[in-house]
N, C-alpha and C positions, 0 to 999 in steps of 0.2 A: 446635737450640734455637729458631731464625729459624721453623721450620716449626712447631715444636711451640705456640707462639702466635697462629698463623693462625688457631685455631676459636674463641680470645677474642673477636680481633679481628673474625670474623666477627658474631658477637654481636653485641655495642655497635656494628656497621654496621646492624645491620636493628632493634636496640633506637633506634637516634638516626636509622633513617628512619620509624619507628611514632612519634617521638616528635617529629619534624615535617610528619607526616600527620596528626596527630591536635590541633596547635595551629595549622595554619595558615601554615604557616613552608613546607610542602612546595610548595603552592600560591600563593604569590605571585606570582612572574613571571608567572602563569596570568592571576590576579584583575587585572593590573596592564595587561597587554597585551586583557584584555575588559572594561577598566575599572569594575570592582567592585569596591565597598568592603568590608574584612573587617567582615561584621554576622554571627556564627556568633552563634548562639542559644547560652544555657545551659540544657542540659534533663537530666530526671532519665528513666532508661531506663524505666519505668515508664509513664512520660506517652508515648515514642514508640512503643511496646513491646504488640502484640495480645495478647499472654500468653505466662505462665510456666508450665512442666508438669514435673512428677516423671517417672524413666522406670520403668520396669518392675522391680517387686521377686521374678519370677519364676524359676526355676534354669532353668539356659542349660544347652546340651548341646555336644558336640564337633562335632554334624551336625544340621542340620532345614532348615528352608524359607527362611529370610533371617535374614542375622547380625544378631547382640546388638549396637550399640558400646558401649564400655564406657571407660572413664578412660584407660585405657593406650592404647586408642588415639587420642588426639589428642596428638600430636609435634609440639612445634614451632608450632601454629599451625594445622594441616593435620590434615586425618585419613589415619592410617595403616591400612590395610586388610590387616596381617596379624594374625597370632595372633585370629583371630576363632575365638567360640563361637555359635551358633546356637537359634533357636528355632522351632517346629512349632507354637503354642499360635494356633489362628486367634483367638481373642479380643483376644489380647495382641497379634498382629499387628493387628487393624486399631486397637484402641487406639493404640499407639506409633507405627504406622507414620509415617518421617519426610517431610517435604515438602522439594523445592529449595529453600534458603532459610534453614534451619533452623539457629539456633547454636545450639551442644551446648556447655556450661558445665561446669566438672569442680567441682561443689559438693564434694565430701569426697577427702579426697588428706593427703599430708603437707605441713605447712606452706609448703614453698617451692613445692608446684605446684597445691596447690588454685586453682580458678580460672582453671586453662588452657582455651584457647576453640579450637574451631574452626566452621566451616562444611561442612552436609552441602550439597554439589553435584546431589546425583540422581544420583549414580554408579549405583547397585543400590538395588532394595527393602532397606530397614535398620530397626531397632526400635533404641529406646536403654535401658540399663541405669538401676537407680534413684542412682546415683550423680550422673547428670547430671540437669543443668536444660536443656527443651529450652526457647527464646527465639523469637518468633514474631516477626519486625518488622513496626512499621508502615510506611505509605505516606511517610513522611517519614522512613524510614529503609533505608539500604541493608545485610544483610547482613553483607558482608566490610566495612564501616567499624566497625562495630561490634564486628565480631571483632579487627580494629586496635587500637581503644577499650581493648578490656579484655584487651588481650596489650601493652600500651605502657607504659613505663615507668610512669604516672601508674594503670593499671588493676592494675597490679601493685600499685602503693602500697595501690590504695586496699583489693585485698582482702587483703592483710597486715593489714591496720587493721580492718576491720571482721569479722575470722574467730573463730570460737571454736575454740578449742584442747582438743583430748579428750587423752589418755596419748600418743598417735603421730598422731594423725591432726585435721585441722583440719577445719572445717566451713562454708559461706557459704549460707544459706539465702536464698528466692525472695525473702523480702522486703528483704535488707539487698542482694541484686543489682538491685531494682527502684528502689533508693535509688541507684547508683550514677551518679553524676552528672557529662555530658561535652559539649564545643561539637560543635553539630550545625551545619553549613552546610548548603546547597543540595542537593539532591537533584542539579542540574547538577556540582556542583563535586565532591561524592560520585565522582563516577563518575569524573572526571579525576585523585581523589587514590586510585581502585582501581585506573585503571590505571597507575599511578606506579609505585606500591607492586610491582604485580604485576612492572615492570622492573626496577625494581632488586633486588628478591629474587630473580630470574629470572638478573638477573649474581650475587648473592652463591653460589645454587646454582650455579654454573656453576664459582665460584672456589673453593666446597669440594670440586666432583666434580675438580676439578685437583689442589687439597692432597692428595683421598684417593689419587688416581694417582700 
């Protein structure tokens, strides 16, 4: 029973470190010891945000030239690189094609997971399905804080709140994501709450590949 609560508990560890990554709480000792005052901007992703793009409403095959991603694969936060379908269409490949950098948004899903985020790395050439919204940052914005942002308790709310609901499936389009609104710090400070982030998830995976053992 002791064991069988470890993957709750895992949870709400890496929800209440996204949720003091993303207010500022994570970073203090930080700001305190480089004597910087908390002044995090309030901005709406839109303002820091190069643009938003549909992905590909084209049919995927079992085999072709570089994988689809599609909703099901962003797990967790991360993208998952199995169950991939693929596509040959050179047009649609250089349309889609994704850049390092790139956050992949889950616009349409079922209510509790629309709005799952991750970041494409550059691991492989990859295209993305029309389900996603691919998110381009700007220069005042890092990536992986952003994919924090709206995987964090407060990102969660927000697209519960602003989703429309079909028969099974919920919806969050470009424009109500461009609305979403979150404290941007420093591009310096950015970087020392991604690498925070990256340690302590780095112990939490460590402590589920043990529960799974």
């Amino acid at each position: 029973e002791r064991l069988g609560r470890v993957p709750l508990i895992l949870k709400r560890f890496r929800q209440a470190v996204l949720a003091a990554a993303t207010s500022g709480a994570l970073t203090e000792d930080w700001r305190e010891a480089s004597s910087l005052e908390f002044n995090w901007d309030e901005v709406k992703l839109g303002d820091v945000a190069d643009g938003f793009s549909y992905g590909s409403a084209a049919k995927s095959a079992k085999d072709g030239k570089v994988p689809v991603l599609r909703m099901g694969n962003i797990q967790n936060g991360v993208l998952d690189w199995s169950d991939l379908v693929f596509s040959s269409d050179l047009q649609e490949i250089k349309k889609y094609l994704l850049s390092a950098g790139d956050v992949l948004f889950n616009r349409t899903n079922s209510p509790e997971l629309v709005g799952k985020t991750a970041v494409f790395k550059g691991e492989r050439d990859a295209i993305y399905a029309g389900y996603l919204i691919r998110v381009r940052c700007g220069e005042r914005l890092l990536p992986d804080y952003l994919n924090y942002n709206l995987n964090s308790p407060a990102g969660r709310d927000y697209c519960w709140q602003v989703k429309s609901d079909g028969v099974s499936q919920s919806n969050i389009n470009a424009k109500k994501l461009a609305a979403f609104t979150f404290l941007l710090p420093s591009i310096k400070e950015q970087t020392e709450i991604v690498r925070r982030v990256e340690k302590l998830f780095a112990f939490a995976d460590k402590l589920e590949a043990r529960y799974t053992t």
